[in-house]
N, C-alpha and C positions, 0 to 999 in steps of 0.2 A: 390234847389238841391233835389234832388228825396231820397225819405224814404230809400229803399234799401242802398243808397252812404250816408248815415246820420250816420247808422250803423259803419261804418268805422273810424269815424275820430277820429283818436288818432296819427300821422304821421311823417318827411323831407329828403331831400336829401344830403344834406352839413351840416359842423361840426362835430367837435370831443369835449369830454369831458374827461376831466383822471377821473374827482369827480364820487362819487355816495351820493353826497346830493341830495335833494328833487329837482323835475324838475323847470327850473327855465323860464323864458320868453321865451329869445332867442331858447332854446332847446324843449318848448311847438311850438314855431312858427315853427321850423323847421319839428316837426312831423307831424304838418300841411301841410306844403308846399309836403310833402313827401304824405302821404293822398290825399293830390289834384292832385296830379301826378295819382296817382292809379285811382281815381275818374274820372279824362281828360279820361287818356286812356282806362276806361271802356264808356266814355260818347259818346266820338269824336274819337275816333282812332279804334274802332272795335272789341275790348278787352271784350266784354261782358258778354262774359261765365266766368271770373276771378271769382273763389269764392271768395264773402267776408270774408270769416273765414281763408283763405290766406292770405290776403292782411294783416290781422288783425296780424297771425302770424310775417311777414315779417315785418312790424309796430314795432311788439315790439322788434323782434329780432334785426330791425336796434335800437334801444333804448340801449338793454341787451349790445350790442358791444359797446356803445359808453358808456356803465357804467351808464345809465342815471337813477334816481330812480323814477319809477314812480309810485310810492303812494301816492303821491298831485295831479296826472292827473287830476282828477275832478275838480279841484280849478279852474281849466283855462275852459273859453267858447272854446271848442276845435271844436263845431261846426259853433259859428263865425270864429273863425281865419281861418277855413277849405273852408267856404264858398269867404272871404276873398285871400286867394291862390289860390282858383279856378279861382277867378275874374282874379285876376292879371295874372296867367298861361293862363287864356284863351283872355288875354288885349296881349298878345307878338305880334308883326308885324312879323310873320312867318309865312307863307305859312302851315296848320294844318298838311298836309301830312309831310313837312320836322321835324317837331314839334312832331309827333306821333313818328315818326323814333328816332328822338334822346331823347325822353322821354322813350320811349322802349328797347332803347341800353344802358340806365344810369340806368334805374330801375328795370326792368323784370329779370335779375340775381339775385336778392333779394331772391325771389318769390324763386327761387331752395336753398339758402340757410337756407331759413324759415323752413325749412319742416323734 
């Protein structure tokens, strides 16, 4: 994974929490899968100009919504599991153009609420 996309990963797309206890697995993995999404679409779909310090916003904003605490962030390898999501996001049997499309219609709205 390239230095620049390293910067990023703190991350996901699915799940809710009501808690605001300390981030716990399921809810590290998922801000992962969520980071790799960002990651794909700046890697493979044409996205490249996305500042990172956006993505990083929108990262935690999706977190602050779901009430997630993330003051253990660092406890978890967030750059394996990051690397981890990207494998599996970029392992799907989908055509990458159909894949950019609906990775960009689930997440790219974020990015305006981040801000």
């Amino acid at each position: 994974m390239k230095k620049t996309t390293l910067l990023m990963l703190l991350l996901t797309m699915l799940g809710f929490s009501n808690t605001s206890l300390a981030l716990n697995d399921l809810e590290a993995e998922e801000l992962a899968d969520l980071t790799a999404v960002f990651v794909y679409l700046k890697n493979e779909c044409g996205y490249k100009d996305l500042p990172n310090a956006q993505i990083k916003r929108a990262i935690v904003y999706f977190a602050q919504q779901n009430r997630w605490d993330l003051s253990n962030y660092n406890n978890f390898n967030m750059k394996a599991l990051g690397e981890d999501s990207y494998r599996d996001l970029s392992g799907i049997a989908i055509p990458t153009s159909n894949k950019c499309k609906y990775l960009a219609r689930d997440s790219l709205n974020l990015l305006a609420y981040a801000n």
